[in-house]
Phi, psi and omega in degrees: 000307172296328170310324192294292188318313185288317172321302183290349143269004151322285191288139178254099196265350191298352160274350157275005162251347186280348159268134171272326207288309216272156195286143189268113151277170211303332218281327210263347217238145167293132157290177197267345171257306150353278181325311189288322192283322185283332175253005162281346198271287180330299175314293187341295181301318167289346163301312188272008159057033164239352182321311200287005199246345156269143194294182180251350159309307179288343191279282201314320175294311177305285186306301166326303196304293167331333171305325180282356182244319181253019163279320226270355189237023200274312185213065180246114169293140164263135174276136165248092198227154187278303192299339175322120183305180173294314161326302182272007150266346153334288186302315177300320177266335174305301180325307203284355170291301156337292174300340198269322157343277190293349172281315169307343182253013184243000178258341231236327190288299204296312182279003180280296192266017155264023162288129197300124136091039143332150116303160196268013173279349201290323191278088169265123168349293188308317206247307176310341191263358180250327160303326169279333162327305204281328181291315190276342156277353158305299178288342192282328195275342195217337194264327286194283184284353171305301186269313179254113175315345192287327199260017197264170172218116192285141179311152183268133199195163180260038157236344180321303200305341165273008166296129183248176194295326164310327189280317179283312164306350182293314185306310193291328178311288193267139150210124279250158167300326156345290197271333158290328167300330216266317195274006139325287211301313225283295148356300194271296177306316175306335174303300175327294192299354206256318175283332157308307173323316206276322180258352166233135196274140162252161162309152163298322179316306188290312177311316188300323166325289183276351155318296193312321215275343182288329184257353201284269182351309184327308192247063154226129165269136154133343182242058199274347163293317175302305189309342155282335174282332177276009203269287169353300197289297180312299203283346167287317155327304177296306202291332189243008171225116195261321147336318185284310156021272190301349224266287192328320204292312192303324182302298224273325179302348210255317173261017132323296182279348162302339225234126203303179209288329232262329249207337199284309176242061243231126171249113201199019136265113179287136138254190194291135194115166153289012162282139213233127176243158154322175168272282221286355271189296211289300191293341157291317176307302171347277166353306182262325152328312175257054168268292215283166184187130182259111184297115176336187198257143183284146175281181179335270207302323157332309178294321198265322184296000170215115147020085141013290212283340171277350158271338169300327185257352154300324201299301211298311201294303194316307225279313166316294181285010182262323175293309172287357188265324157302336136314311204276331172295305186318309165326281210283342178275318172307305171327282182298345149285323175285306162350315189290306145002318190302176149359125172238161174278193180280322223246003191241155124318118181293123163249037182271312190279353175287348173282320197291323180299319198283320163321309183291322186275336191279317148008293197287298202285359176283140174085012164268139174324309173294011176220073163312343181283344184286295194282329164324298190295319176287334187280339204273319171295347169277343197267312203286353179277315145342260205303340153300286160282022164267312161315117156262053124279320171344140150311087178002305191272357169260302171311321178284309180306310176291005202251310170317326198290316178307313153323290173320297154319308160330301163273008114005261175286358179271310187272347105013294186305324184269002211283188182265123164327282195295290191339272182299011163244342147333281197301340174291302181301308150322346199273303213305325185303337189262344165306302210245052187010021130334095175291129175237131200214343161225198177289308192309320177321311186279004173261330186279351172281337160295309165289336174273345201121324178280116163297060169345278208309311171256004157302314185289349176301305185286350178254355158273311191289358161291271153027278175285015265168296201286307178310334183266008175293326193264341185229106155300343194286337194269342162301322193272349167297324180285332181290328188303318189287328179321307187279004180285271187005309205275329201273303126026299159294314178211076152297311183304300192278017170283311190305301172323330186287311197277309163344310203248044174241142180286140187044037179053016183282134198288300215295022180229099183241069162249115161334118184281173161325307173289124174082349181309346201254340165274328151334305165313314177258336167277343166317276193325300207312288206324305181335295187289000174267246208350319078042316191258300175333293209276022185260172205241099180293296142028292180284276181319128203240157185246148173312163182278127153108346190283328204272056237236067168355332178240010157258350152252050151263315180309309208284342179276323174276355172287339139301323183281329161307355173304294203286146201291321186294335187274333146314358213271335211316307169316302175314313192299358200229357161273310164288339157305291203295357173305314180292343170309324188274020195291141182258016170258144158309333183278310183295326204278304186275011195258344191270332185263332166275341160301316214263353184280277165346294163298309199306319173337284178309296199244064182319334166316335152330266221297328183291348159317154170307280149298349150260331157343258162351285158338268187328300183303298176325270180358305211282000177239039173269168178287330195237148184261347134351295179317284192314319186301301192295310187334312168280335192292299160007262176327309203304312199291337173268353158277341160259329180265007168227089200289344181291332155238060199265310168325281181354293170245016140350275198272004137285342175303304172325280174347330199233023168281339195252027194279127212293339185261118194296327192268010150265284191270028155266359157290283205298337177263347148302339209272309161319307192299311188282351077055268186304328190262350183249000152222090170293016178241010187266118212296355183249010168326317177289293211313287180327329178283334182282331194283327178282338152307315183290344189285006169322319189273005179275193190310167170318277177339293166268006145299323193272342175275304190314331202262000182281330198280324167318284184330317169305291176299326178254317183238091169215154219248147203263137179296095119054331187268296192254035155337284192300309203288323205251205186202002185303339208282312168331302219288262203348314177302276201345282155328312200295318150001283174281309165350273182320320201289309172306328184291308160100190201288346176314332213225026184257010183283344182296355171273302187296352143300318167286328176305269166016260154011284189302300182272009200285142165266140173268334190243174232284007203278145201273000190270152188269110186298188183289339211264311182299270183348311179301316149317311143281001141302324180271356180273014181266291186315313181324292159349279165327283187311301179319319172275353163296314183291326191293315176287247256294349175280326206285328194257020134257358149284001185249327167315313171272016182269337214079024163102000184248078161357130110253155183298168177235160182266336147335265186001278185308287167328014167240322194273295179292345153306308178288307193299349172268322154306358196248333165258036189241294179216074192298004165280355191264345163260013171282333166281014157207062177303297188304342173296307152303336175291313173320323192286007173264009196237053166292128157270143163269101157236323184237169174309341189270343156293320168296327160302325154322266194342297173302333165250339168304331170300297188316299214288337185252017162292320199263332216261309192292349187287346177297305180330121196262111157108001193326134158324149183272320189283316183293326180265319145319309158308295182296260220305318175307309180311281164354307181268351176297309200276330184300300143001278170292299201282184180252196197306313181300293165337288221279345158286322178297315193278345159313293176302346165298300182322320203273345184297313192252353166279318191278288249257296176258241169347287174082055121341058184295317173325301175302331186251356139296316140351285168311326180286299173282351164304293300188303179286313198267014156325288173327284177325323178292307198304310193284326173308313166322284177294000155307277239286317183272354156079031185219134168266027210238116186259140187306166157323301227296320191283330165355300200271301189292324182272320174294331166271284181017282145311326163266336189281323178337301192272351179270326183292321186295302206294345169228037173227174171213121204241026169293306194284300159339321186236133191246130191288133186284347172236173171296340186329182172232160165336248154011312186237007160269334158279006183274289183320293198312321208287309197316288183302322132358291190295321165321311209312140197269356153316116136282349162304292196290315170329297172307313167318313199282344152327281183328302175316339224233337167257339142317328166275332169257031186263343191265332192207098210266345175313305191331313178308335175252015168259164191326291200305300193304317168277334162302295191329291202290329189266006132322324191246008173266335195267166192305295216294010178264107225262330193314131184265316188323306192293286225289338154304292178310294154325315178291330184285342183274311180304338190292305180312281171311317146326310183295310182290337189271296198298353160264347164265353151304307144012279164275334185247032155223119218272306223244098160188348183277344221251330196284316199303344193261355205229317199227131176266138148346291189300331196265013143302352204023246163252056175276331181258119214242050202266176182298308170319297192268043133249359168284320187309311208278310160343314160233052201258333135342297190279335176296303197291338195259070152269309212295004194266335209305148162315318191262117194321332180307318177294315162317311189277008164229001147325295148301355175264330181308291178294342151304302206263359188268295186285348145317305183268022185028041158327298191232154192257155197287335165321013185264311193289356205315315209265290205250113159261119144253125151276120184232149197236116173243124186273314150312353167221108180319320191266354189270284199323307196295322178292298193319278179001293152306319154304293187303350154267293177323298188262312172320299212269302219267349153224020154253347190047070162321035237274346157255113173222149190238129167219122173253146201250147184213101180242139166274131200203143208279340089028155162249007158304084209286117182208134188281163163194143221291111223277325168328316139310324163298002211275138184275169194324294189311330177277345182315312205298329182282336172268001167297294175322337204264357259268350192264329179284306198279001161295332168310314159332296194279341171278347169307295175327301191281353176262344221241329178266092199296118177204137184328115143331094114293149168298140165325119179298166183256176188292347175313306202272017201220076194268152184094355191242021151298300186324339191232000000 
């Protein structure tokens, strides 16, 4: 030191100070190795507490001296360029020399004046503001771009802008030994500066200063040694300048919003463990932690000039308001954050996602011990997010967010919850058994150790605060974690004894708060507390000694959160969860759905949720909510709680159903996932069929969801089961099975929707004629079925027969196997040829009930299609099957004898070519007929005997089935010139006359069998008198005028599947060109039979009775389908008829009077008549659009601008009596939409 003095009186500097701007010259400055060597002998001294034993003139001149070494290093930059010549590393190391000079001589300071037992000249101002100067341009010009690649700024040159951020950090990893020394160096002061805060109050001026140099380091990577020393620094600022608070708060938001997006989620405070928090997270906690602060214990002399007891209640009120003043920061910093949060502008910064991370770390650190502030902070952002999205003055997008963020947190605290349990009270019970040298081995016990007197709750206070006692000589941060917890602890109490107090004053009067009789024993017992927290302030940890082993990082994470369970937030869940479901009812939308995804999101976690009482309700309300959004999340919910709990799944089963037919497509394509998943994670849920049917019809629904119907089938039924595990699962059974149950519920009518799907499923998208991989994959597994199906068909047939006693009958299996196979067979009728044989026995089946005629009927059907494949048939085999056949044709009835007819011609036109036999049969049969009628010629009568009844009515049917899939003109020789063909065209005519009705009818049947081979028939005189005679009003027979409409109905059907096969090229044309907008261009023999009786059709449409109407209308559906006739016909009468009682007349008008009318001929004149049946003779409209059954809503929804047209037509055009309306009672369902 005196060498430094005579060197400084040497040098004559007072004229080289009197500029501050101007540079100190080298010649007046110390070397550096000096320097170094004087301020390691101060650290020295000052470690050995002797520093204070030099005088203080001198202490003060050593510091002025130094001021001129550390101005000379204040604002010199380092260039960091790879490229640098020799010159400019010249320069680079003279600067760092300079600079590393002036750190030594501010480190030389700095330790002078955090040295114990100063003097106050020493803190000269002046020289502490040139020391943060030198820190904070260090770090931002030279420590910053070193170390963080974000802050260098590359020279301007025209290749910079193509250094990419990869290069620079590559660049930035090395760095030179220099530069770790300099950012060492840099460290320690800050460090310095952090204890100095602590022992001397400064001006505001020098704290804002060192606020900055304190938080800046937070949002730079690479520098996590500095980021503890400033951690050190900023809470000694906070904990001791409360004015300064807010300044900080503002600072850590203001380099928040600095900080690029690449930086946002960047974790790099380690806690104990593999958890990784902000920086900036760490450093809020921090914050609040060190607000509170516990005043020593007063000394000797103190005690006697003031009252015990009024120092006592001083320490309490300081330790009490030091606590609430750290509430009150906490408050204001969430308050001011979410606030940021709002809306954002264009010109603003998002802080939505730095609230969620920051959401997410307080999370990560609750319940770890060193961070009480975590649950503080957390309990105080749940009341505030409540109160947020509970305000609608709030910003929309600040009310979804706080409603999002509580979800989260809700679901937290949900899963928390769930953690194991029995585990951690295991572990709990081990500490306290090593506390009370004790086996403590359940819960009752610590109640009963309690109940003896052992204070369970503060022994573990004091042995956590042990805890912290030991751990912390190496972490000052686990000391102010202990004042925190102490002063929650104290305030905590006594809040409790407040409650107490007011509890026990009569008649509620405050100003007398002396314990009455009631409650005196909880009084009582929060006193002893506060006594023993106090108590605890002042103990001399030191002494108190612990079990081996206790002092153990995740057994005082147990013992803290076993404490924090006292405390309101780990109670809070129920509340966060009344208020989410409060908000359901909200009338913004954004709130209902941002409310339903919070509550998905807890469902996550705890599905068990939903079996509450109260979300039940909630929940349900959502699923009629108006936006379908709403509605969208409400299922998404549900869907997730049905799968992960299956046990309740009956339970909303059937809201769920409900909302397949919901007006919004992405709730039902939410809802046919949710089925689907239904189906595949419990496949034993006794409604499977049922789910599958409802998932089907939606084949005709939009675009969107048909192509999702047929991606779940597809999923569920056809992808091919791997060969290895055929034997082992069983899955491929479940599947057949289902496809089965399926079938069985649509029954065959309604079964075209599978063959559509196959369709669907193998479809090529682009023209090529080859089977993509998906297809292929598909008809494998439609193999496997196949297979599986006809295995199951023995093993069903052989425990039917076990339980019958040896006597075969049908099964509702059975048949659902069977009807399973023939739509596969009329899908790909090569996957049923190996086991043609397998199936023909089942043709000699006795018919004892309706479900044996059905065997019969599809096994006819399935080898209809299957023997013409068959290469090479057994002669005995093919032989056999025609004997089966004529058997049954013979004998069985109409349903048998058409399917097994269409077989015979299946293996006679095709195979055998056996003509004989079905001529045979053929003159069997005509010249029966031919006897019959001459009899009834000769005899002048229309009364046919008993005994011919039965024989002449099959006759007639079989008669007209035989024409129709043989062609006996050339086979046969006509006994007159007549041809075949129109001697059985007479005998139907006369047949049909007849005044029997029965028999009428058969010759009907017959007669349309017959003009389906030869259709010219329809236009002739007899045929069209016959049918429009019996088409017409004044003919009352309702049988006949059915049976007419089912033979055009036919004949429609038979022409459009043989245009079909004998034009190839007409399916390529019809996907390019629609039918219907042809109009009547195609002028073939079929539309000139439509226009022929088309007159006598519409006016049916009048008939009383529905039946007749609703097959009038499937007629005129398949007329304008197929553009027979052009609707400009139809100009002057549409009729509709809407019956509330038969559901399908409505759904069919409907369809017609909309699908095909409006939406692809676009009509522009229209007469519509409303047709109600009523118990009345009145005709009266009613607002038809509620009656429409279900399945049809959705095509008229789509249509919505059209059937508005509709109604307004209806309403202009229709004359009808004034009646009441019906009321909503009678229209169930229109709540639903």
């Amino acid at each position: 030191m005196e060498n430094m003095f005579d060197f400084d009186d040497q040098c004559d500097i007072s004229s080289s100070i009197e500029n501050e701007s101007q540079e100190v010259d080298a010649e007046f400055l110390l070397t550096r190795t000096a320097l170094s060597e004087m301020c390691t002998e101060t650290a020295k001294l000052k470690s050995m507490k002797t520093l204070s034993k030099v005088d203080g003139n001198d202490l003060s001149r050593l510091i002025i001296i130094m001021r001129r070494h550390i101005k000379d290093g204040i604002k010199l930059q380092l260039t960091s360029c790879q490229d640098d010549d020799e010159e400019q590393k010249m320069w680079k190391a003279f600067y760092m020399e300079r600079i590393l000079r002036s750190f030594d001589a501010a480190l030389l300071v700095l330790h002078i004046m955090t040295a114990p037992h100063m003097p106050k000249k020493v803190y000269m101002e002046e020289i502490i503001e040139l020391i943060v100067s030198l820190i904070r341009y260090n770090l931002q010009h030279n420590i910053f771009p070193e170390y963080d690649p974000l802050y260098k700024v590359e020279p301007d040159s025209k290749d910079s802008a193509m250094i990419s951020t990869k290069a620079k950090r590559a660049r930035s990893a090395n760095k030179g030994k220099i530069f770790v020394e300099l950012y060492n160096k840099i460290c320690t002061a800050v460090s310095l500066l952090g204890d100095l805060m602590d022992i001397e109050r400064l001006t505001d001026t020098i704290v804002l200063q060192i606020s900055s140099v304190g938080t800046t380091p937070f949002f730079v990577e690479n520098v996590s040694e500095l980021q503890h020393s400033a951690l050190k620094l900023v809470r000694t600022t906070f904990r001791k300048y409360l004015k300064h608070r807010e300044l900080i708060l503002e600072d850590i938001f203001a380099s928040l919003a600095r900080l690029p997006s690449s930086k946002r989620n960047l974790r790099s405070y380690r806690i104990q463990g593999d958890d990784y928090i902000q920086m900036v997270t760490a450093l809020v906690l921090q914050l609040i932690q060190c607000s509170v602060k516990i005043e020593e214990k007063p000394s000797v002399l103190v005690e006697e000039e003031v009252s015990p007891e009024l120092l006592k209640m001083d320490r309490e009120l300081d330790i009490i308001g030091s606590y609430e003043n750290a509430l009150r920061t906490a408050q204001n910093f969430l308050s001011m954050f979410l606030n940021k949060c709002n809306t954002v502008g264009k010109d603003e910064e998002d802080y939505r996602p730095l609230f969620e991370n920051f959401v997410q770390d307080l999370l990560v650190t609750l319940n770890k011990n060193d961070w009480p502030a975590a649950e503080v902070l957390l309990t105080l952002l749940g009341r505030l997010l409540v109160v947020t999205f509970g305000n609608r003055s709030n910003d929309m997008g600040l009310r979804v967010a706080s409603l999002d963020y509580l979800g989260v947190v809700a679901a937290h605290l949900r899963r928390n919850s769930m953690l194991n349990k029995e585990q951690e009270q295991e572990d709990l019970l081990a500490i306290i058994s090593e506390i009370t040298g004790d086996e403590v081995a359940e819960r009752e016990e610590i109640i009963e150790l309690e109940e003896a007197g052992f204070k369970i709750e503060q022994t573990l206070q004091k042995y956590l605060l042990k805890y912290f006692h030991v751990k912390g000589k190496n972490d000052p941060a686990l000391l102010l974690a202990k004042q925190f917890y102490l002063c929650q602890w104290i305030r905590d109490n006594q809040t409790e004894l407040e409650k107490a107090y007011k509890a026990t004053v009569p008649n509620g009067n405050d100003n007398d708060l002396q314990p009455t009789n009631i409650g005196s024993e909880d009084v009582t017992s929060l006193e002893e507390k506060k006594t023993f927290l106090f108590s605890l302030i002042d103990e001399d940890w030191s002494q108190l000694r612990v079990p081996n082993g206790f002092l153990d990082y995740e057994k005082a994470n147990l013992v803290s959160k076993y404490l924090s369970s006292k405390r309101s937030f780990l109670k809070s869940f129920d509340v966060y969860l009344q208020q989410i479901l409060r908000v359901l009812n909200e009338t913004a939308v954004a709130v209902r759905t941002k409310a339903m995804k919070a509550l998905s999101s807890i469902v996550a976690v705890d599905p068990n949720i939903l079996a509450r009482q109260d979300m039940q309700k909630g929940v349900h309300g959502r699923f009629m909510d108006q936006s379908t959004s709403v509605r969208e999340a409400a299922v998404e919910l549900v869907g997730r709680f049905i799968l992960n709990k299956p046990e309740l799944t009956h339970q909303y089963y059937e809201m769920i159903m409900e909302r397949i037919l919901d007006t919004g497509v992405s709730v039902r394509k939410r809802v046919i996932k949710i089925l689907k998943d239904i189906c595949i994670a419990q496949p034993d849920f006794p409604k499977i069929t049922e789910i599958c049917v409802k998932m089907i019809r939606r084949i005709h629904d939009a675009d969107g969801i048909k192509e999702l119907v047929t991606k779940v089938f597809q999923q569920m039924w056809f992808i091919p089961v791997e060969k290895s595990k055929m034997q082992q699962e069983d899955c491929l059974l479940k599947r057949a099975t289902n496809i089965a149950d399926v079938v069985t519920a649509f029954g065959e009518s309604g079964c075209e929707w599978l063959q559509q799907l196959l369709e669907n499923l193998i479809k090529n998208d682009d023209e090529s004629d080859q089977l993509s991989a998906g297809a292929k994959q598909v008809l494998e597994a439609c193999s496997q079925i196949v297979d599986c199906l006809v295995d199951r068909l023995l093993t069903i047939e052989e425990k039917v027969v076990e339980q019958s006693g040896g006597k075969a009958t049908n099964s509702h299996r059975l048949i659902g196997c069977l009807t399973t196979l023939y739509l596969m067979s009329k899908f790909q009728p090569s996957m049923l040829v190996r086991h043609a044989a397998t199936l023909q026995p089942y043709l000699s089946t006795k018919c004892n009930t309706q479900g044996d005629h059905l065997i019969l009927h599809y096994v006819a059907r399935i080898l209809e299609l299957v023997i013409p494949l068959i290469e090479h048939p057994g002669e005995a085999f093919l032989a056999s099957m025609e004997e089966d056949l004529m058997m049954l044709i013979i004998k069985q009835g109409q349903t048998v004898v058409q399917s097994c007819i269409a077989c015979l011609a299946a293996i006679v036109n095709k195979v055998t070519h056996n003509h004989k036999l079905v001529k045979d049969c053929f003159q069997r049969y005509f010249g029966f007929l031919i006897r019959v009628r001459n009899e009834l010629i000769q005899n002048q009568s229309s009364t046919i005997q008993k005994s011919n009844r039965p024989l002449l009515q099959r006759s007639l049917f079989t008669l007209g089935l035989l024409c129709k899939h043989f062609d006996f003109e050339n086979d046969l020789k006509p006994q007159n010139n007549d041809s075949i063909s129109r001697q059985v065209y007479t005998i139907y005519i006369f047949f049909a006359k007849n005044s029997d009705e029965e028999i009428s009818q058969k010759a009907i049947v017959g007669l349309g069998f017959l003009c389906i081979r030869y259709p010219k028939f329809l236009l002739e005189e007899g045929a069209r008198d016959l049918y429009q005679r019996i088409l017409s009003p004044v003919r009352a027979s309702v049988r006949l005028k059915l049976q007419v409409l089912k033979n055009v109905q036919q004949h429609l059907l038979e022409e459009e599947n043989a245009l079909t096969v004998r034009d190839s090229s007409w399916k390529e044309k019809a996907n390019k060109e629609n039918l219907k907008d042809l109009g009547d261009t195609y002028s073939g023999t079929t539309s000139e039979i439509m226009q022929l009786y088309l007159k006598q059709m519409l006016e049916t449409f009048l008939h009383p009775q529905s039946m007749v109407r609703l097959s009038a209308l499937t007629v005129v559906n398949m007329i304008l389908r197929q553009g027979l006739v052009h609707p400009v016909q139809y100009q002057k009468l549409v009729s509709v008829q809407i019956e509330s009682s038969t559901g399908k007349l409505v759904s069919l008008s409907y369809y017609v009077m909309l699908d095909v009318m409006v939406r692809q001929f676009i009509v522009m004149s229209l007469t519509i008549i409303i047709v109600i049946e009523s118990s009345g003779q009145n005709l009266h409209l009613v607002y038809s659009l509620y009656i429409v059954e279900k399945m049809w809503l959705i095509s008229i929804y789509s249509a919505r601008n059209w059937y508005q047209r509709i109604v307004k037509t209806m309403i202009f055009n229709v004359k009808y009596k004034p009646t009441p309306i019906s009321t909503q009672e009678n229209f169930p369902g229109k709540e639903k939409f």
